[in-house]
KOLMIDO-284342 format. One record per residue: residue number from 0; residue in one letter; chain; x, y, z of N, C-alpha, C in turn. Coordinates in steps of 0.2 Angstrom, whole numbers, plus 5000, padded with zeros to 4 digits. Layout:
BEGIN
NUM,A,A,X,Y,Z,X,Y,Z,X,Y,Z
...
***
This chain:
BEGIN
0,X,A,5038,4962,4910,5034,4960,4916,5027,4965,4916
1,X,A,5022,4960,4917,5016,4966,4917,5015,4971,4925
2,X,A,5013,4976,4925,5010,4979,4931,5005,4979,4934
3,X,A,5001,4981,4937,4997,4982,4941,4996,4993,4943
4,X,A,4990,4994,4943,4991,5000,4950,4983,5003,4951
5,X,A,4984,5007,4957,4980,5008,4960,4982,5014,4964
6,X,A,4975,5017,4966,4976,5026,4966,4977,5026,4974
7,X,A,4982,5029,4977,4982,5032,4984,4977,5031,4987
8,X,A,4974,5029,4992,4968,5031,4996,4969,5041,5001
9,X,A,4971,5041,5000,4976,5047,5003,4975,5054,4997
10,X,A,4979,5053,4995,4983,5060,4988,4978,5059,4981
11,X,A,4978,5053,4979,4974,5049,4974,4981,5047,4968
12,X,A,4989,5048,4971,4991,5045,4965,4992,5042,4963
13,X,A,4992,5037,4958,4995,5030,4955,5003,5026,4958
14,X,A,4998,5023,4960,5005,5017,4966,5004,5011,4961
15,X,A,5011,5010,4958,5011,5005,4952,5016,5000,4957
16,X,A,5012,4992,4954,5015,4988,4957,5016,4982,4952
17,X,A,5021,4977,4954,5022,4971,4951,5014,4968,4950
18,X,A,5014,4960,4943,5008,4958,4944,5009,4954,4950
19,X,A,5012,4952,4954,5015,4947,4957,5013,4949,4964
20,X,A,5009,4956,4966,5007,4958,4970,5003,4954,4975
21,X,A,5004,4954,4984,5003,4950,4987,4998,4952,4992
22,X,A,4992,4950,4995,4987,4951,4999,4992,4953,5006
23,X,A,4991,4961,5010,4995,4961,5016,5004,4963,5015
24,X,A,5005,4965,5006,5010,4969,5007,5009,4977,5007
25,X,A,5018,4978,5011,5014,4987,5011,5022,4989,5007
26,X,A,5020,4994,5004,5021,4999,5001,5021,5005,5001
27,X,A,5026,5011,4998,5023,5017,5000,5023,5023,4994
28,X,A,5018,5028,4994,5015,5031,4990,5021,5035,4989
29,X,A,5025,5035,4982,5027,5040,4980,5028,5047,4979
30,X,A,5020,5047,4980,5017,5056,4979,5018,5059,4988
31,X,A,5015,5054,4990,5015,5059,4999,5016,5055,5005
32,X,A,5022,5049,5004,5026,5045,5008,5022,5042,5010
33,X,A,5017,5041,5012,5010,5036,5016,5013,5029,5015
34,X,A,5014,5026,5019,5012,5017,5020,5006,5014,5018
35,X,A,5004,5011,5015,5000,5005,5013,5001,5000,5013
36,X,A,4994,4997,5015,4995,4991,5012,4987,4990,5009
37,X,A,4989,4982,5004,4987,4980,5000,4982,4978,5004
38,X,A,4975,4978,5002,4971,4975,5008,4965,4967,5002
39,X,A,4969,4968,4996,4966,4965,4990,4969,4965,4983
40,X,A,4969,4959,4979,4972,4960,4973,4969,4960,4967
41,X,A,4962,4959,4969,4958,4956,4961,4950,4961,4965
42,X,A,4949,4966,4965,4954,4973,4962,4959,4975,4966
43,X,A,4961,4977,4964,4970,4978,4968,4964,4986,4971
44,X,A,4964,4986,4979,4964,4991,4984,4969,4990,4991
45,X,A,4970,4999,4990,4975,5000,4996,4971,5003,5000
46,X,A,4974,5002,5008,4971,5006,5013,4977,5007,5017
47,X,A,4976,5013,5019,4984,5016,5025,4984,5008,5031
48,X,A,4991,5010,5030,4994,5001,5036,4993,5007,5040
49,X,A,4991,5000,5046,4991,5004,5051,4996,5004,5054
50,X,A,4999,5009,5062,5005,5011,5063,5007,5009,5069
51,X,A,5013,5006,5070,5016,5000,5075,5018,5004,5079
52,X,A,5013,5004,5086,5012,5006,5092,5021,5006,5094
53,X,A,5025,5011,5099,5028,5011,5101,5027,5008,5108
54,X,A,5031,5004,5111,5029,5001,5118,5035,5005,5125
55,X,A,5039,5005,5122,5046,5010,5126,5049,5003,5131
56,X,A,5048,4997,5128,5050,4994,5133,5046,4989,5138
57,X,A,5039,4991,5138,5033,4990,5142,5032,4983,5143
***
């Protein structure tokens, strides 16, 4: 199966993925836990997902 990857926006390490890779998946960096997501496939760019507001209820 071939790969994909692309450098952290964060640390800069290599986040290898499937080629199968999908617009709006996240993933997370190996090197320093960071959540991403995919923001694009062709070039393959990550940007930190962004972080799901706690409501407590609200």
């Amino acid at each position: 199966m071939n790969q994909k990857n692309a450098g952290c926006p964060v640390c800069g390490a290599d986040v290898i993925f499937d080629e199968d890779i999908v617009n709006g998946e996240l993933v997370v960096c190996s090197e320093c836990g960071l959540e991403l997501e995919v923001t694009s496939t062709s070039p393959l760019i990550l940007k930190e997902a962004p972080q799901e507001a706690e409501d407590w209820g609200e």
